[in-house]
Every structure is written in C-alpha cells, then in structure tokens.
Biopython code that builds the backbone (N, CA, C, O; Angstrom):
import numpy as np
from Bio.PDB.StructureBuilder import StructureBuilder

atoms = [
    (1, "UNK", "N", (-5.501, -19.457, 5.443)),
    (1, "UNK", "CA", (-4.518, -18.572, 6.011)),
    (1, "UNK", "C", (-4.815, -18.436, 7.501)),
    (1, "UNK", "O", (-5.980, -18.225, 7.841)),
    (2, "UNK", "N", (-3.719, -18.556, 8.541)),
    (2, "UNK", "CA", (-4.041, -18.620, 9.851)),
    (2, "UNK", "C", (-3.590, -17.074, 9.940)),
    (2, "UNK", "O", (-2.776, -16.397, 9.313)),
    (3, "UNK", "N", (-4.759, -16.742, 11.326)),
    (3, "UNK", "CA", (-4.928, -15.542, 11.933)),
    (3, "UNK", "C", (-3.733, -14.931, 12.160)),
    (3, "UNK", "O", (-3.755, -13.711, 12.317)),
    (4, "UNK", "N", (-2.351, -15.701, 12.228)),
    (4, "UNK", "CA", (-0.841, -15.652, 12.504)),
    (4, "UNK", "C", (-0.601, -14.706, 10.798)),
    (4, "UNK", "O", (-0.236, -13.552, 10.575)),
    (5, "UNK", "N", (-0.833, -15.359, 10.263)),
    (5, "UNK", "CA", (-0.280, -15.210, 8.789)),
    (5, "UNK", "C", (-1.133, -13.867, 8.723)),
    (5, "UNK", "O", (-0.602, -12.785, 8.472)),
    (6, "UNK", "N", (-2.163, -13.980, 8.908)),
    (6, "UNK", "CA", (-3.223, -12.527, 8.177)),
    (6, "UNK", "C", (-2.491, -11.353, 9.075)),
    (6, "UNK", "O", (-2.233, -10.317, 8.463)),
    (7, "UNK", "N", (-2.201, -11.406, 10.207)),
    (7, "UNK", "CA", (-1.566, -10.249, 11.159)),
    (7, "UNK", "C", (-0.786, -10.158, 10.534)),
    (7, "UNK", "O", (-1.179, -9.403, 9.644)),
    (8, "UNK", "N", (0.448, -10.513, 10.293)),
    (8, "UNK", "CA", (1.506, -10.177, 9.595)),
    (8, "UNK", "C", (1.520, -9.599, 8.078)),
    (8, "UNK", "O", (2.330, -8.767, 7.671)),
    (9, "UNK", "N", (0.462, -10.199, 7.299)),
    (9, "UNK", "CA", (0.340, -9.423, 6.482)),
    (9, "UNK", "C", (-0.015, -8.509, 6.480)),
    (9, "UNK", "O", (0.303, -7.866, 5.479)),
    (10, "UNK", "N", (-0.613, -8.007, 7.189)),
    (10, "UNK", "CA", (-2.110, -6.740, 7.384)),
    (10, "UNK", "C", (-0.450, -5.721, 7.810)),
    (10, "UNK", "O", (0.116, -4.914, 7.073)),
    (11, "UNK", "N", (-0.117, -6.081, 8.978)),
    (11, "UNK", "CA", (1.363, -5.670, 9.756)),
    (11, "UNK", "C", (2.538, -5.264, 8.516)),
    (11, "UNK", "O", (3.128, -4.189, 8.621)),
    (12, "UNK", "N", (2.788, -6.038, 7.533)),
    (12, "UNK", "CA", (3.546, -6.025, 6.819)),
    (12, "UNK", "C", (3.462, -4.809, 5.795)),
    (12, "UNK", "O", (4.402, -4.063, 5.518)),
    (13, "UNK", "N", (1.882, -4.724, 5.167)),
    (13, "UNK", "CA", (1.286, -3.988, 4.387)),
    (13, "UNK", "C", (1.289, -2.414, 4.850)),
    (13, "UNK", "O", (1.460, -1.404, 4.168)),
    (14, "UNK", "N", (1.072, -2.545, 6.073)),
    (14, "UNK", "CA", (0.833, -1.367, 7.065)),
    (14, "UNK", "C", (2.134, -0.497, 6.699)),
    (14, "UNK", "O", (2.148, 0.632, 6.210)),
    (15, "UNK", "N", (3.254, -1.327, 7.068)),
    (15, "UNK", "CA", (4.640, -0.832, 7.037)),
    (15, "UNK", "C", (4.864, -0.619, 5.487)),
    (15, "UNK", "O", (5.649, 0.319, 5.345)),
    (16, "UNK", "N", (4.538, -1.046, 4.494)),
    (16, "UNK", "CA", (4.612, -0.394, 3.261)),
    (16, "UNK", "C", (3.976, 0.372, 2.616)),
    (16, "UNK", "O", (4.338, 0.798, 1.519)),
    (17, "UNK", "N", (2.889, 0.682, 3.209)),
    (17, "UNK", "CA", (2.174, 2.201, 2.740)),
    (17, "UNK", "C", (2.686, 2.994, 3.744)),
    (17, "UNK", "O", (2.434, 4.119, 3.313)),
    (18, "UNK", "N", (3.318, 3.158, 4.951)),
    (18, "UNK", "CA", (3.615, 4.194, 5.558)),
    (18, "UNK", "C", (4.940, 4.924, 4.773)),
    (18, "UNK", "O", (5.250, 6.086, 4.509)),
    (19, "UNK", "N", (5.501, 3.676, 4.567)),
    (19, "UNK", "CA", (6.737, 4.487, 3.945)),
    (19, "UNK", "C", (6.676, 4.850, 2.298)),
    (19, "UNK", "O", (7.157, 5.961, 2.074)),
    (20, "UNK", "N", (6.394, 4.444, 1.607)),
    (20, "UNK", "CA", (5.305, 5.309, 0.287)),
    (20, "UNK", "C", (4.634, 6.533, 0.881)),
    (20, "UNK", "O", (4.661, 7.604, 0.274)),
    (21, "UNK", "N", (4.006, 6.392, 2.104)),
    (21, "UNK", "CA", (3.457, 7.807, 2.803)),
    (21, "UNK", "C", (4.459, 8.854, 2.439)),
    (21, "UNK", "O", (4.302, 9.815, 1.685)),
    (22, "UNK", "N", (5.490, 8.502, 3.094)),
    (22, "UNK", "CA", (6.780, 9.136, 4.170)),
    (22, "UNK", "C", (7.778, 9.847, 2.693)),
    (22, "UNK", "O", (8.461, 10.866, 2.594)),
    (23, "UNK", "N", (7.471, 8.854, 1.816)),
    (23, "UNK", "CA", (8.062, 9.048, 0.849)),
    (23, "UNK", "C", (7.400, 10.302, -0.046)),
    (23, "UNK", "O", (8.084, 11.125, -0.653)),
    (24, "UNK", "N", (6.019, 10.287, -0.012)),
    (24, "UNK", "CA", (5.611, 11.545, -1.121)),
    (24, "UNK", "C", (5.844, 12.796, 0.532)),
    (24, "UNK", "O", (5.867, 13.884, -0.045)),
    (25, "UNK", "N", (5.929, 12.970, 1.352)),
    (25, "UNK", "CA", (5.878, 13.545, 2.437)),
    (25, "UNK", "C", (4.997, 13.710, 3.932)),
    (25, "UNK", "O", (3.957, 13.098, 4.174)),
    (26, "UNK", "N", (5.419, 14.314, 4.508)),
    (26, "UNK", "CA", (4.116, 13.589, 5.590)),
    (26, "UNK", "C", (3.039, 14.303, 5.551)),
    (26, "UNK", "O", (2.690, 15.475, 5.408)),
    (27, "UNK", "N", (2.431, 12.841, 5.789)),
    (27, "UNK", "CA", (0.800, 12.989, 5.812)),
    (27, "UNK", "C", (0.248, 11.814, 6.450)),
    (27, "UNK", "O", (-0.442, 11.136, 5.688)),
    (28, "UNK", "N", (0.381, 11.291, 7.879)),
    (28, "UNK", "CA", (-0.182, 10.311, 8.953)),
    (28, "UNK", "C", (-1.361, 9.991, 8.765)),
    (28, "UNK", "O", (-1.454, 8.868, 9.260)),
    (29, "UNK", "N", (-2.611, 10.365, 8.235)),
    (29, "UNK", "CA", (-3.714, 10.258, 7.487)),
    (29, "UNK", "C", (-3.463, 9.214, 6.821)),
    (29, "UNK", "O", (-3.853, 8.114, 7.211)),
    (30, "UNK", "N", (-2.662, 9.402, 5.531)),
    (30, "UNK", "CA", (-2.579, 8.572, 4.584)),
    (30, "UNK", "C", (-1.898, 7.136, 4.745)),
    (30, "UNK", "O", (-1.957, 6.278, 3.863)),
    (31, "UNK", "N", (-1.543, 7.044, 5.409)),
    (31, "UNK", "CA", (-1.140, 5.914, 5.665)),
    (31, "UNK", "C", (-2.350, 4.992, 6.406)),
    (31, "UNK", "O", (-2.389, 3.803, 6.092)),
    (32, "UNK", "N", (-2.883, 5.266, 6.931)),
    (32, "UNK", "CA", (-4.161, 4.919, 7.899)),
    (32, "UNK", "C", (-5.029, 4.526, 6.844)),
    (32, "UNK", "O", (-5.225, 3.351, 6.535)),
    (33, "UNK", "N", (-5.627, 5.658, 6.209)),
    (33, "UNK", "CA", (-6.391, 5.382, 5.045)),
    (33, "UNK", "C", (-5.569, 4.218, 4.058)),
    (33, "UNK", "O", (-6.392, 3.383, 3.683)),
    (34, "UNK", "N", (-4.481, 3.989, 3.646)),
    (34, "UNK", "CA", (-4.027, 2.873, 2.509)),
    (34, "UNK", "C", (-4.207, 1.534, 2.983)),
    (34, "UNK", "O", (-4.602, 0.564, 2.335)),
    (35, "UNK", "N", (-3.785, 1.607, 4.504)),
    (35, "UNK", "CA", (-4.447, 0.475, 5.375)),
    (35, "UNK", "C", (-5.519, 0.105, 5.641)),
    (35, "UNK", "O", (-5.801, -1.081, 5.817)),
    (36, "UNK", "N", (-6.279, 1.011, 5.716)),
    (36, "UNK", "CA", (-7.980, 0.553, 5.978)),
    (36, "UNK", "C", (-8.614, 0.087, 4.648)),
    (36, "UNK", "O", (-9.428, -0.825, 4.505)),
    (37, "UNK", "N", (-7.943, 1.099, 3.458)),
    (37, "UNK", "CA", (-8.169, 0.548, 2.147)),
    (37, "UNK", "C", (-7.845, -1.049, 1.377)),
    (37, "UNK", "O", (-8.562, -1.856, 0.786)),
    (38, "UNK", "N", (-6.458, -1.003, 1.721)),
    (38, "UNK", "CA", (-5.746, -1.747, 0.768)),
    (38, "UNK", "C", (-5.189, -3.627, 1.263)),
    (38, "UNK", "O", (-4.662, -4.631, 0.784)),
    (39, "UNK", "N", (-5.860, -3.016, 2.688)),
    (39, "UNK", "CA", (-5.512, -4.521, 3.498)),
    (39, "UNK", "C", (-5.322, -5.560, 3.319)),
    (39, "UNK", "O", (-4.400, -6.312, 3.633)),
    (40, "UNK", "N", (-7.015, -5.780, 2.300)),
    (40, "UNK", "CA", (-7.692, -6.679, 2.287)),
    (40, "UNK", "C", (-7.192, -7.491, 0.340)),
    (40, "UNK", "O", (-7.145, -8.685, 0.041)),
    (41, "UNK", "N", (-6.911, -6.252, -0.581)),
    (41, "UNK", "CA", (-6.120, -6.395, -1.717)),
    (41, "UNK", "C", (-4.975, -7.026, -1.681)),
    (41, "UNK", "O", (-4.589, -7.855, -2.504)),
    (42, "UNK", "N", (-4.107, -6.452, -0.227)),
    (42, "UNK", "CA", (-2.573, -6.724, -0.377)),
    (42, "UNK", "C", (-2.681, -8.825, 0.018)),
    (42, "UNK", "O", (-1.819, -9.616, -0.365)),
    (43, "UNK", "N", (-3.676, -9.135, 0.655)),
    (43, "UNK", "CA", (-3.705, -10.284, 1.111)),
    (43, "UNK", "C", (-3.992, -11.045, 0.326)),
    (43, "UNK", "O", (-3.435, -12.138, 0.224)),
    (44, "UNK", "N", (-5.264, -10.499, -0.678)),
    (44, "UNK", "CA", (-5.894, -11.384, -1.332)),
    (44, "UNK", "C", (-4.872, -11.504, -2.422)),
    (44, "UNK", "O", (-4.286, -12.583, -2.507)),
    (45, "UNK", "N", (-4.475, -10.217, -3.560)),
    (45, "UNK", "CA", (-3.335, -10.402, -4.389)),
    (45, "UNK", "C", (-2.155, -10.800, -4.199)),
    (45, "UNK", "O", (-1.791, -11.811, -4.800)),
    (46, "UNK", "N", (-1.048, -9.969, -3.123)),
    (46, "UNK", "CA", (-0.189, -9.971, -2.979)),
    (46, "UNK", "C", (0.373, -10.924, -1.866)),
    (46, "UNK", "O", (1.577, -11.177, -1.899)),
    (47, "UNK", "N", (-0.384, -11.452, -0.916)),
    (47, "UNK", "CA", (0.085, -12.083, -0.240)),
    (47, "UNK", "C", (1.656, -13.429, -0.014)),
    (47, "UNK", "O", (2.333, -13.812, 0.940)),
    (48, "UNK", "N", (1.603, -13.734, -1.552)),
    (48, "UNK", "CA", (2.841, -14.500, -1.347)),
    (48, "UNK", "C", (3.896, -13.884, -1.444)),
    (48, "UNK", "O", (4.892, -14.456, -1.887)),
    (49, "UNK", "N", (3.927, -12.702, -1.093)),
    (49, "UNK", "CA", (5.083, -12.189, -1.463)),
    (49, "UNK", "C", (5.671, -11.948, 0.238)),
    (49, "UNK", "O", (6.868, -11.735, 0.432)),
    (50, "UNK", "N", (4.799, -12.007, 1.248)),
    (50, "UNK", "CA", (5.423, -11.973, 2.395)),
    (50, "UNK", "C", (6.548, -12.528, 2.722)),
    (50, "UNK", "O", (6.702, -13.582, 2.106)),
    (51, "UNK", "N", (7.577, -12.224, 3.570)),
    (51, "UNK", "CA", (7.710, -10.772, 4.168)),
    (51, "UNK", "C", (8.438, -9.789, 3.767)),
    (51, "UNK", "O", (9.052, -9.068, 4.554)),
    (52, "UNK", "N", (8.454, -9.643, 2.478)),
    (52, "UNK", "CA", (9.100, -8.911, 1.472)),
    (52, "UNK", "C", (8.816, -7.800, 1.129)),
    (52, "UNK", "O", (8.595, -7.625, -0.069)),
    (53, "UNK", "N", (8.711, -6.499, 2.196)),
    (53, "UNK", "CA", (7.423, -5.457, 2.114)),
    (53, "UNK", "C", (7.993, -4.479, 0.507)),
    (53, "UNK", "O", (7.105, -3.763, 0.044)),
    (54, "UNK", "N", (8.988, -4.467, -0.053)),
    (54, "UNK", "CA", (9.328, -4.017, -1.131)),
    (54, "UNK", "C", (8.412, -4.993, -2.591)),
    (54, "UNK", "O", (7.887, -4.454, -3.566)),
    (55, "UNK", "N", (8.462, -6.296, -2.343)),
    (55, "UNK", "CA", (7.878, -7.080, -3.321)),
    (55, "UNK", "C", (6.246, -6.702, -3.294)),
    (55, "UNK", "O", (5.481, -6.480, -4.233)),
    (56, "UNK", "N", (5.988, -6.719, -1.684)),
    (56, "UNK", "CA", (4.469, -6.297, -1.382)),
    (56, "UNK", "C", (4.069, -4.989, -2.472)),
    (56, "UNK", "O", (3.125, -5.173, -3.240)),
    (57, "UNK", "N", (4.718, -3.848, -2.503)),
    (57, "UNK", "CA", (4.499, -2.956, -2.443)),
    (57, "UNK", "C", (4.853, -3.241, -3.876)),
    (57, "UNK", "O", (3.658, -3.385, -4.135)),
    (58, "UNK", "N", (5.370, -3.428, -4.914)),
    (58, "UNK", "CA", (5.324, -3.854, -6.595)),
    (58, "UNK", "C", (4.668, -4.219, -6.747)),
    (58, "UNK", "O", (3.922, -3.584, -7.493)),
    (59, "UNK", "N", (4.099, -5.729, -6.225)),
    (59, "UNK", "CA", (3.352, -6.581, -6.534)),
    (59, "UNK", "C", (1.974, -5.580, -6.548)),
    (59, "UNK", "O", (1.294, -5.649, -7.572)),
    (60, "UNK", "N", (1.539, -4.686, -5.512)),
    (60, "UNK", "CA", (0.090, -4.027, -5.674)),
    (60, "UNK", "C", (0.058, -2.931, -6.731)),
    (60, "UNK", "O", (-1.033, -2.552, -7.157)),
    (61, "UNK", "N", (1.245, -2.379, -7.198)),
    (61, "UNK", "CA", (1.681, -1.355, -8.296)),
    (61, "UNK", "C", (1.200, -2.014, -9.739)),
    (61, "UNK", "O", (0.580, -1.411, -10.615)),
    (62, "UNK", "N", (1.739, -3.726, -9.787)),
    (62, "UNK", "CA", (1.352, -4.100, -11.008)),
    (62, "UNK", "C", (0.459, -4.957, -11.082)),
    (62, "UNK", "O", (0.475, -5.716, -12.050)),
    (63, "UNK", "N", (-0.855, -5.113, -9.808)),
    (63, "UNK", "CA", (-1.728, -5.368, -9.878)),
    (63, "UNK", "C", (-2.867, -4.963, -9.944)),
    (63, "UNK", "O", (-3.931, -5.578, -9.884)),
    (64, "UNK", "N", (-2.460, -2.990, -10.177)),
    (64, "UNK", "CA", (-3.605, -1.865, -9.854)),
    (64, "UNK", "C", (-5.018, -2.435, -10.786)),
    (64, "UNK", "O", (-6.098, -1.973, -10.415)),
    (65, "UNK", "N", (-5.028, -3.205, -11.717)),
    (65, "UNK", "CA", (-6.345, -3.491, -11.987)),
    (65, "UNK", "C", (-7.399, -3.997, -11.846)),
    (65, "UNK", "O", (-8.492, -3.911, -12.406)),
    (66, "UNK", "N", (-6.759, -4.854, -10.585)),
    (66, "UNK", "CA", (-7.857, -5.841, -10.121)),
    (66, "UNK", "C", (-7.863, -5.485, -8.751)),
    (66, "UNK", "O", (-8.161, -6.405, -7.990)),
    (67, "UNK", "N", (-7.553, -4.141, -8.130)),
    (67, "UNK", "CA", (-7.842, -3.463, -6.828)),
    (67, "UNK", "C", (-8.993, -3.427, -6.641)),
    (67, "UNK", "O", (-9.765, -3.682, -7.566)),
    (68, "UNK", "N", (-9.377, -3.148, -5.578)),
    (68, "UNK", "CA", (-10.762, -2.645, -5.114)),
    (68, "UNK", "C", (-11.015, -0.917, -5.404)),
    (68, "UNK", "O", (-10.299, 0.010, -5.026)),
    (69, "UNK", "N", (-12.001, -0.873, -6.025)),
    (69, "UNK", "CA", (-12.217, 0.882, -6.334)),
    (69, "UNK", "C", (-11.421, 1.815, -5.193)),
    (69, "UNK", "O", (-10.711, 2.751, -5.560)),
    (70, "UNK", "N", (-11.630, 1.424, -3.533)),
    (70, "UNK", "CA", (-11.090, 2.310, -2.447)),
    (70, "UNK", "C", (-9.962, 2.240, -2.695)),
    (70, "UNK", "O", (-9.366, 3.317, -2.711)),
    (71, "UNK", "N", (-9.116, 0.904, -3.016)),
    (71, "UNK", "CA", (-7.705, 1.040, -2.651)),
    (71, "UNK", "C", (-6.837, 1.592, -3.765)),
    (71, "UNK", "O", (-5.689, 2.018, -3.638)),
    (72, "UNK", "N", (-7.614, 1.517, -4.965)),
    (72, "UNK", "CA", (-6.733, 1.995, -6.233)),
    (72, "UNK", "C", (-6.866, 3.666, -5.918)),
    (72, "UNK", "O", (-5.871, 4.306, -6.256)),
    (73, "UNK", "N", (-7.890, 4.382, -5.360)),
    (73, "UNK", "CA", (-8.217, 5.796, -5.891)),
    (73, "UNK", "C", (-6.904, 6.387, -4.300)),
    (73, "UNK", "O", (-6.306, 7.456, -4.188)),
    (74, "UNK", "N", (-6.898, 5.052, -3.264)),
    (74, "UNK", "CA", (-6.105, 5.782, -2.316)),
    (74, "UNK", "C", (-4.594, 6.129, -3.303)),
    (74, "UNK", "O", (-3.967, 7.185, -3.392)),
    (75, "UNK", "N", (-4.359, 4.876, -3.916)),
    (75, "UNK", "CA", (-2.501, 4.397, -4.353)),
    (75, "UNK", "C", (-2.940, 5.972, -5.529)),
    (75, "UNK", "O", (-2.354, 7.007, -5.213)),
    (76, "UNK", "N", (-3.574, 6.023, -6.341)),
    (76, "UNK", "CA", (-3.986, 7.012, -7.045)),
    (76, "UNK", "C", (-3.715, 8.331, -6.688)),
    (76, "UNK", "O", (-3.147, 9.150, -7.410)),
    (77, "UNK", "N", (-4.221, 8.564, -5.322)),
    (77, "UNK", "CA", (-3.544, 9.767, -4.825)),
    (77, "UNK", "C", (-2.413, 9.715, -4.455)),
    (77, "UNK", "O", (-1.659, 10.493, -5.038)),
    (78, "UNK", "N", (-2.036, 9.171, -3.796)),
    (78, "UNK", "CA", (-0.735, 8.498, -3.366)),
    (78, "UNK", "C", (0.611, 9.242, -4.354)),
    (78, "UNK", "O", (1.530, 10.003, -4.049)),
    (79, "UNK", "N", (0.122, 8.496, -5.848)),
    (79, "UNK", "CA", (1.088, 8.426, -6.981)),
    (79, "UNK", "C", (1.209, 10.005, -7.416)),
    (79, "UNK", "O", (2.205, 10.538, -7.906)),
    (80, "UNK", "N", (-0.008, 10.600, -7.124)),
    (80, "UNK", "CA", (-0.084, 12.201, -8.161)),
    (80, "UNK", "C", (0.909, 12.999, -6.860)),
    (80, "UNK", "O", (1.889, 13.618, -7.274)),
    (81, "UNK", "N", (0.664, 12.987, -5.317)),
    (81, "UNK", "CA", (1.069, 13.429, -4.375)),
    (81, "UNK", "C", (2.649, 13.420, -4.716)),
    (81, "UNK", "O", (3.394, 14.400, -4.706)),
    (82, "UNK", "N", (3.041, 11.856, -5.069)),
    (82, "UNK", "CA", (4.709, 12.024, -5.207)),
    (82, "UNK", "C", (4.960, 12.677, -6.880)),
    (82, "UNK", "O", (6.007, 13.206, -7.254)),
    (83, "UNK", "N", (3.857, 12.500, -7.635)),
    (83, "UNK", "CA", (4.598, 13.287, -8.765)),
    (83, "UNK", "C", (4.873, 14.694, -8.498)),
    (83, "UNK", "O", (5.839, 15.320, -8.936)),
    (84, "UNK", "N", (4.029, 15.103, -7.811)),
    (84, "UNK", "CA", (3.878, 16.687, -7.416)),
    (84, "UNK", "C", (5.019, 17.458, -6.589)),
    (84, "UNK", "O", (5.442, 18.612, -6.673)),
    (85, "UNK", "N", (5.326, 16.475, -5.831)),
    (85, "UNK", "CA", (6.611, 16.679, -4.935)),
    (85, "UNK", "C", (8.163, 16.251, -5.863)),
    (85, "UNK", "O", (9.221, 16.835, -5.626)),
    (86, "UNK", "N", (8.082, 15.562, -6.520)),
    (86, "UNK", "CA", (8.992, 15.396, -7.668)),
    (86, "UNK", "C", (8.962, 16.571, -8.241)),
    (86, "UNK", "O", (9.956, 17.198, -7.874)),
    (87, "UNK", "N", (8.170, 17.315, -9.118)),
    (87, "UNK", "CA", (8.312, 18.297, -10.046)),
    (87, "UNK", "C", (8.814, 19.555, -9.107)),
    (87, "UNK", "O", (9.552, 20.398, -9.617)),
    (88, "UNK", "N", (8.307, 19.704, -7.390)),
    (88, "UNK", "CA", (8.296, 20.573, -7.290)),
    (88, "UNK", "C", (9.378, 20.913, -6.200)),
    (88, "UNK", "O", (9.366, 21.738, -5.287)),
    (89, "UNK", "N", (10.343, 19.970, -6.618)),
    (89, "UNK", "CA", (12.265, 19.783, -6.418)),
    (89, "UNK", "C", (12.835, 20.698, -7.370)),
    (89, "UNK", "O", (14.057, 20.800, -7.473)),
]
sb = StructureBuilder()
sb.init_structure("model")
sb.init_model(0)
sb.init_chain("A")
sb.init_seg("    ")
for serial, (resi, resn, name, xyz) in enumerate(atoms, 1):
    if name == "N":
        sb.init_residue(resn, " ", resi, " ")
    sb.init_atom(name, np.array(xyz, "f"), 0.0, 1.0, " ", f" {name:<3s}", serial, name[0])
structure = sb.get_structure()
C-alpha cells in the first residue's frame, strides 16, 4: 500500500468516525480518540472498501471481532452513547 493510499485511508476513516461522532452528539474528543484507535483496523480490515466512507464504516461494524481491544471498547462506547441518546428522544 503506497503512502498515497494509507493517507487517504487514515483521511477517509477520520471522516467516518467523526460523523458517527456527530451522530450520537457532540463530543470532538471522540472522534480523535476513534482515529488514534481505529486507524490502523480500518486499513488492515476494511481497507478495500475505499472511498466508500459508509462501506468503511459497516465493514468495521461487522468486523468488531477481529478489532484491536482499543478500537472495539472506543466503537463500544460509541454504540451505548447513541443508544442512550435514542432512548432519551
């Protein structure tokens, strides 16, 4: 994978945990953290799915088992954050 390709993914990934962020509500933290976490997952698993940041962002949903401990416990919070804001519509 050229340094071209890894930016864009890393870039790509970035932009799909912010808006999963944006989506349970804001919290600029968290997005930072899913990135520093999940970077390196979204490339190694998900990578062919570029530049498809919706496919990106499935593809790591139905790959939560073979995450890295950091990046599953981030998407983990992530997931309870939007249930919480769901119920509490």
């Amino acid at each position: 994978m050229t340094f071209h390709r890894t930016s864009r993914v890393a870039l790509l990934f970035a932009i799909a945990c912010a808006a999963i962020a944006l989506s349970a509500g804001p919290n600029p933290a968290f997005s930072s953290e899913a990135q520093q976490m999940c970077t390196g997952d979204a490339m190694r698993l998900c990578g062919h799915e570029v530049p498809n940041v919706q496919r990106i962002t499935a593809c790591m949903v139905k790959q939560r088992a073979n995450l890295s401990p950091g990046c599953r416990a981030v998407m983990d919070r992530e997931h309870a954050a939007r249930r919480r804001a769901a119920t509490a519509e």
